[in-house]
C-alpha positions as CSV (number, residue, x, y, z in Angstrom):
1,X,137.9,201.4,65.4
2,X,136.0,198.4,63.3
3,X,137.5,196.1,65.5
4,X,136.5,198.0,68.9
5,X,132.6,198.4,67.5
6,X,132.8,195.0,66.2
7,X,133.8,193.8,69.3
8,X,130.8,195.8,71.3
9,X,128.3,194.6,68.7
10,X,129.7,190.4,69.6
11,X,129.8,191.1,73.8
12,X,126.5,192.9,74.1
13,X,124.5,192.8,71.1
14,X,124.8,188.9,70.4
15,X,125.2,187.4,74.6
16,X,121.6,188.0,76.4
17,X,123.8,187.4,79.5
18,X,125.6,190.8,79.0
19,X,122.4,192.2,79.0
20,X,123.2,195.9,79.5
21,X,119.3,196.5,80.2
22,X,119.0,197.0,83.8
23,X,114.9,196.1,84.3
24,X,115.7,192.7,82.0
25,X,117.5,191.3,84.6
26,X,114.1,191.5,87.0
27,X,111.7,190.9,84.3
28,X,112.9,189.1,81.4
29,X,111.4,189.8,78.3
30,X,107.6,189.8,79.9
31,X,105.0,192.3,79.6
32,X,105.7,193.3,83.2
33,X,108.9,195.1,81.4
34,X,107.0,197.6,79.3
35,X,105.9,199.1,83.0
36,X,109.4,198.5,84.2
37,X,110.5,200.9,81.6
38,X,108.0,203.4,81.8
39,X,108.5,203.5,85.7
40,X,112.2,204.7,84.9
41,X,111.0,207.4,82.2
42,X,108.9,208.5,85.6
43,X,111.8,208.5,88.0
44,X,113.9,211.2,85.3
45,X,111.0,213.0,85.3
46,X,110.9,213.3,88.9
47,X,114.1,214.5,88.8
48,X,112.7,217.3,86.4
49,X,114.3,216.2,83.7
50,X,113.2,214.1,79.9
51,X,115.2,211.2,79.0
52,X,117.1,210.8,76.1
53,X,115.4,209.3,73.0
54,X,118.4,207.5,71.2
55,X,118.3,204.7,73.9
56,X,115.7,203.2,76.2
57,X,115.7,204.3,79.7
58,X,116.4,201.3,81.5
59,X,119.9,201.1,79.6
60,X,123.0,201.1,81.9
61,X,124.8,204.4,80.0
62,X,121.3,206.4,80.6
63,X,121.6,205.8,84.2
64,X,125.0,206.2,84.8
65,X,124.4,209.5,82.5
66,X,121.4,210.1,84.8
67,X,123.5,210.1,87.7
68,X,126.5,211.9,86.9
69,X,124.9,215.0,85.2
70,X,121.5,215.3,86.7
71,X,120.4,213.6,90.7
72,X,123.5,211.2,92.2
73,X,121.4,210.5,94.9
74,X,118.0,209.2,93.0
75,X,120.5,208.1,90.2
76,X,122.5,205.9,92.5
77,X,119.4,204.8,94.1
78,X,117.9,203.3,90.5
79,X,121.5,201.6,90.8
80,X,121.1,200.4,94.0
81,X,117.8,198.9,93.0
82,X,119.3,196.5,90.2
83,X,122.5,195.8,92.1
84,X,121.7,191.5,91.6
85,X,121.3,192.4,88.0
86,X,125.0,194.3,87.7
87,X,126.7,191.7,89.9
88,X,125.4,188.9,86.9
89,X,126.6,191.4,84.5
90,X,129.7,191.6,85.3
91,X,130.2,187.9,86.0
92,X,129.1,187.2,82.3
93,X,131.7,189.8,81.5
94,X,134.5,188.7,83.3
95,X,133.7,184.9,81.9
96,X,134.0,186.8,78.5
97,X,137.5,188.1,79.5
98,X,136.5,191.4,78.1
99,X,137.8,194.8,79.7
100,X,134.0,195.9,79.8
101,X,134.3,194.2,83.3
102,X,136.2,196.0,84.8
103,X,133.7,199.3,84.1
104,X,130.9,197.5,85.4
105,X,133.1,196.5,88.5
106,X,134.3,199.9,89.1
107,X,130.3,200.9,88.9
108,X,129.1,198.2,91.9
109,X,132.1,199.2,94.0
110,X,130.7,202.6,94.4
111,X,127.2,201.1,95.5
112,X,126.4,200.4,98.9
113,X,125.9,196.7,98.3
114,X,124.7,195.6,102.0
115,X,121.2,197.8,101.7
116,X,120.5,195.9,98.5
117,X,121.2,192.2,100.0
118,X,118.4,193.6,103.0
119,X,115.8,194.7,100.0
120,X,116.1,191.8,98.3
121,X,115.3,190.0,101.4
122,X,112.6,191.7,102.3
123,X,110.9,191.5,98.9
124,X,111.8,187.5,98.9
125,X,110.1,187.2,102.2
126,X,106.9,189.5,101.2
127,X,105.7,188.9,98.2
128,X,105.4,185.2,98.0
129,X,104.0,186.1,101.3
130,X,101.2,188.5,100.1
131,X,100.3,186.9,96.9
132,X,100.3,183.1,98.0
133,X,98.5,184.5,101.0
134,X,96.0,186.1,98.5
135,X,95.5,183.0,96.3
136,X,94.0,181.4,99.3
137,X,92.2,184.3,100.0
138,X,90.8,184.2,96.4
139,X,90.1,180.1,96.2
140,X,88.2,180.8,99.8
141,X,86.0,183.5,98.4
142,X,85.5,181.8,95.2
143,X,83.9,178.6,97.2
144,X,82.2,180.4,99.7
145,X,80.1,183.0,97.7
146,X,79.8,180.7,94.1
147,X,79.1,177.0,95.9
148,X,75.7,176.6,97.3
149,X,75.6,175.0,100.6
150,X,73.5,172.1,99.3
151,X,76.3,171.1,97.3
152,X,79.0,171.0,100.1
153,X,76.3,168.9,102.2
154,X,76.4,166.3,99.4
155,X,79.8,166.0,99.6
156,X,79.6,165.0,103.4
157,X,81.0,168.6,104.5
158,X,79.1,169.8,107.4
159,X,77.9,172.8,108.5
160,X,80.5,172.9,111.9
161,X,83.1,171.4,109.8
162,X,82.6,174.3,107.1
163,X,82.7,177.0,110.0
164,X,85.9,175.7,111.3
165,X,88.1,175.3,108.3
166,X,86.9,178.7,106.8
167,X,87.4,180.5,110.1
168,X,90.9,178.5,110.5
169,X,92.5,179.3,106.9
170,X,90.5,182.1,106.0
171,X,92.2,183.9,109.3
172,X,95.8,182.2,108.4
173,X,95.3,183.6,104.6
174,X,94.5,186.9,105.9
175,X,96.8,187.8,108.5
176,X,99.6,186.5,105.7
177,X,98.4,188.9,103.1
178,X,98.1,192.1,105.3
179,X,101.5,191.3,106.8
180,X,103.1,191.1,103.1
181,X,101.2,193.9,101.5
182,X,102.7,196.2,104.6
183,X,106.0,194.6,103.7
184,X,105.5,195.8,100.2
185,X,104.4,199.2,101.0
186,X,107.3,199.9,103.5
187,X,109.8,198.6,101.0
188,X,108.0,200.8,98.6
189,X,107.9,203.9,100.7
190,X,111.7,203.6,101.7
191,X,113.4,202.7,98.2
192,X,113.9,205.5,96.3
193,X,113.3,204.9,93.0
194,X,110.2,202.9,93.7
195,X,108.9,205.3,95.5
196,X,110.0,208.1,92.7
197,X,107.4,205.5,90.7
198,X,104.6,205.5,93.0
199,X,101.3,207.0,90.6
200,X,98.4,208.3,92.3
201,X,96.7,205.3,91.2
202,X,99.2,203.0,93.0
203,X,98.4,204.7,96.4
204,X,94.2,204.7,96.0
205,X,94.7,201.0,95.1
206,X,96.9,200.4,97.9
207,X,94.9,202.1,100.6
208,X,91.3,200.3,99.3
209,X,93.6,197.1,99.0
210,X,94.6,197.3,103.1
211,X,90.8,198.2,103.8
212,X,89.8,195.4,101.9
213,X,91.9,192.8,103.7
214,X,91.4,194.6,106.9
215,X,87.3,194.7,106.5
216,X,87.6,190.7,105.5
217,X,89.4,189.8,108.8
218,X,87.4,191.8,110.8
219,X,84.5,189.8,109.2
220,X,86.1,186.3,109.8
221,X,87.8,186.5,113.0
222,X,84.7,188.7,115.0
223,X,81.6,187.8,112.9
224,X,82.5,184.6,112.7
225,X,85.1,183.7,115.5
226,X,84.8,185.5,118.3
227,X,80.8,186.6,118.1
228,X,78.2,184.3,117.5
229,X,79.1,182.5,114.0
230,X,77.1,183.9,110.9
231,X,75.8,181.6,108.2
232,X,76.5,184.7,105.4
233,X,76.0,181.4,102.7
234,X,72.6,181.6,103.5
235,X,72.1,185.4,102.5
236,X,75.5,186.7,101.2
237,X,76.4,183.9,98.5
238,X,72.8,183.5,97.3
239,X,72.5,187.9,96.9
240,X,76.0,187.6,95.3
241,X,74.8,184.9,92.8
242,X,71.7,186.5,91.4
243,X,73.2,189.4,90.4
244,X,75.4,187.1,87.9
245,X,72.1,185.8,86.6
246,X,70.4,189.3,86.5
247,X,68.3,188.7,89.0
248,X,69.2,190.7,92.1
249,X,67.5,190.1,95.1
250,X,68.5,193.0,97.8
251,X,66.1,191.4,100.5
252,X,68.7,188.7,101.4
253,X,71.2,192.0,102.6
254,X,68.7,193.7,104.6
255,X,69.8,191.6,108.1
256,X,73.4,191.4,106.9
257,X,75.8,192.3,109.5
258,X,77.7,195.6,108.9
259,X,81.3,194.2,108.7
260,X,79.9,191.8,105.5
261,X,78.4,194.9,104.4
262,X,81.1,197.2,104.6
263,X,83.7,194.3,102.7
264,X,81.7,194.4,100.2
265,X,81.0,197.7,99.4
266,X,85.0,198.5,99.7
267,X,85.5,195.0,98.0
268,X,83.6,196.7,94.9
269,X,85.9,199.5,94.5
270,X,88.8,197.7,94.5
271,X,87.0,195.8,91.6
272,X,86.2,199.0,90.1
273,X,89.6,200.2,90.4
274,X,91.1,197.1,89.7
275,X,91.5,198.3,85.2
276,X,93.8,201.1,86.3
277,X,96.2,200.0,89.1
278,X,99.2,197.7,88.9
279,X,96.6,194.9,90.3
280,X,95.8,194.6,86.0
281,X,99.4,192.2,86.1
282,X,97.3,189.6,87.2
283,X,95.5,188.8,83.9
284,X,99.3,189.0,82.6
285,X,99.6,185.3,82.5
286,X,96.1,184.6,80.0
287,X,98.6,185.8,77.3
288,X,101.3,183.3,78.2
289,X,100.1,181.4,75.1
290,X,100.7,184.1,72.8
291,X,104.1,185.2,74.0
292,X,105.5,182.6,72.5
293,X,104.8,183.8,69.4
294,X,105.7,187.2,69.9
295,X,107.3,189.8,67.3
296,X,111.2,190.3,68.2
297,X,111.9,193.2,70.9
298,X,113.5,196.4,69.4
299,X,115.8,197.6,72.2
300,X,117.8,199.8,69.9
301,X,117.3,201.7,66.6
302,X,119.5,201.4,64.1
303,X,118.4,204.9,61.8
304,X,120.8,206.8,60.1
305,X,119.9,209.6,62.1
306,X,120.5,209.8,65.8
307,X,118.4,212.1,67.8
308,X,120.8,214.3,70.3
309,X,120.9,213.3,73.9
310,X,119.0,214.9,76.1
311,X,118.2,215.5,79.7
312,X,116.9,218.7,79.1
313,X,114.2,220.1,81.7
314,X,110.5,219.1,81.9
315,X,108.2,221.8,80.3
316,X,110.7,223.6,77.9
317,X,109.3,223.6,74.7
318,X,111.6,223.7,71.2
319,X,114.3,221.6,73.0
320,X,113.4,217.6,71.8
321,X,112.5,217.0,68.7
322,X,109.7,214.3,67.5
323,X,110.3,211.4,65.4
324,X,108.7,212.8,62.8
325,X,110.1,216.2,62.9
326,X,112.7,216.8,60.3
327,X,116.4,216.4,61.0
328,X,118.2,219.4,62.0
329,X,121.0,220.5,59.2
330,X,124.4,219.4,59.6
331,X,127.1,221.9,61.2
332,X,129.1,223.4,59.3
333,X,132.9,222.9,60.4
């Protein structure tokens, strides 16, 4: 029996390539994981259902338990989902030579393995998409509304030459990020356990995300394409720069086209919403510095008590007990 633990202990405890964590093989040990976990703890309780509390959520055993006793269908789903991160799991086993392989090779048999090379696909294809599509987005709003004109004259930038290469990449930019955020929201609408994820939040942010994008082609392609160009630098950026200096001047918007209007208005409320959406992972990478020093990453507890495992329904009270409850009395046999 030593030899059996001792052996569990030295293949998954001690190798981070046995990895028995399922959202470590897709996010490593960033902060994006802390969400990965708590978007399982969401899916069980989808399913109706509270995880156990001796092991995180994300483990392989709580899914599989997940599945057998509880949904197959959502269960194999969340399977599904990590498929890439079981295949590398049972390569590092089999390089091991440990019998554990052929358990994790019985489990990716039983998964339809052709739907998961097609999602991973499709997210490969859409999010650099959207988010490189974005960045140029960002960079083009970011010179266009904090620049003054006077200093792109003094670089030898004219006015025609301005108008054509915002007009040109801004359109390019755009119609790349609305393509790949409609990627991402189909992939998210048909994969189950994303979907099973999906907050309230996620939707508001996703619907003001698509109106944003939409208003800001609509404003470069028509106000500035199609119809008569409109010099918004000369009323726009200099509004959008006093208000940074406390000094708002709301004459300059009075003429302002509706479409620039409209942007900005819905371009607010994504700012506004901005705290409490998934969108937050993009200040993720200011703490880069201080991951490396980091505190070590608890992903099992070692007390001498072991809290009984659970999947016992949503909403019934007296069935899980707290950390700091005290421990039930010992059976008598």
């Amino acid at each position: 029996m030593l030899a059996t633990q001792q052996h569990y202990v030295e293949t998954f405890d001690l190798r981070r390539r046995c990895c028995q964590y399922s959202s470590y093989w897709s996010t490593g040990d960033t902060s994006n994981r802390g969400r990965a976990i708590v978007d399982f703890k969401r899916i069980y309780r989808s399913a109706g259902v509270l995880p156990p509390e001796d092991e995180l959520p994300d483990h392989l055993t709580v899914v599989l338990e997940f599945a057998a006793t509880t949904d197959q269908s959502l269960g194999t789903a969340l399977l599904v989902s990590h498929h890439a991160g079981l295949a590398l799991l049972a390569d590092a086993l089999r390089e091991q030579g440990t019998a554990y392989a052929r358990g994790v090779e019985a489990v990716l048999a039983t998964l339809p393995a052709p739907s998961q090379l097609y999602e991973s696909r499709l997210l490969r294809f859409a999010s650099p998409l959207f988010h490189f599509g974005l960045l140029v987005v960002i960079v083009g709003h970011v010179i266009g509304l904090l620049i003054p004109e006077s200093w792109t004259a003094a670089l030898g930038v004219s006015e025609q030459l301005y108008h054509v290469v915002a007009v040109g990449l801004g359109a390019l930019a755009g119609v790349c990020t609305l393509v790949g955020v409609a990627l991402l929201i189909y992939r998210r609408r048909r994969n189950g356990p994303v979907f099973s994820a999906t907050t309230g939040n996620d939707k508001a942010m996703y619907l003001v995300l698509v109106g944003a994008i939409v208003l800001g082609l609509l404003t470069t392609v028509l106000a500035n394409g199609i119809i008569e160009g409109y010099d918004y630098r000369a009323t726009v950026s200099p509004w959008f720069r006093s208000i940074f200096v406390l000094q708002p001047d709301a004459g300059l918007m009075v003429d302002v086209p509706w479409s620039f209007k409209a942007h900005i208005l819905v371009g607010m409320l994504l700012f506004a919403l901005f705290p409490f959406t998934r969108l937050v992972h993009a200040f993720s990478g200011f703490a880069a510095v201080r991951y490396l020093f980091r505190p070590y990453v608890v992903y099992r507890s070692r007390a001498a008590t072991r809290t009984r495992r659970g999947w016992e329904p949503v909403g019934v009270a007296n069935q899980r007990r707290g950390k700091h409850d005290s421990p039930r009395p010992a059976r008598k046999h």
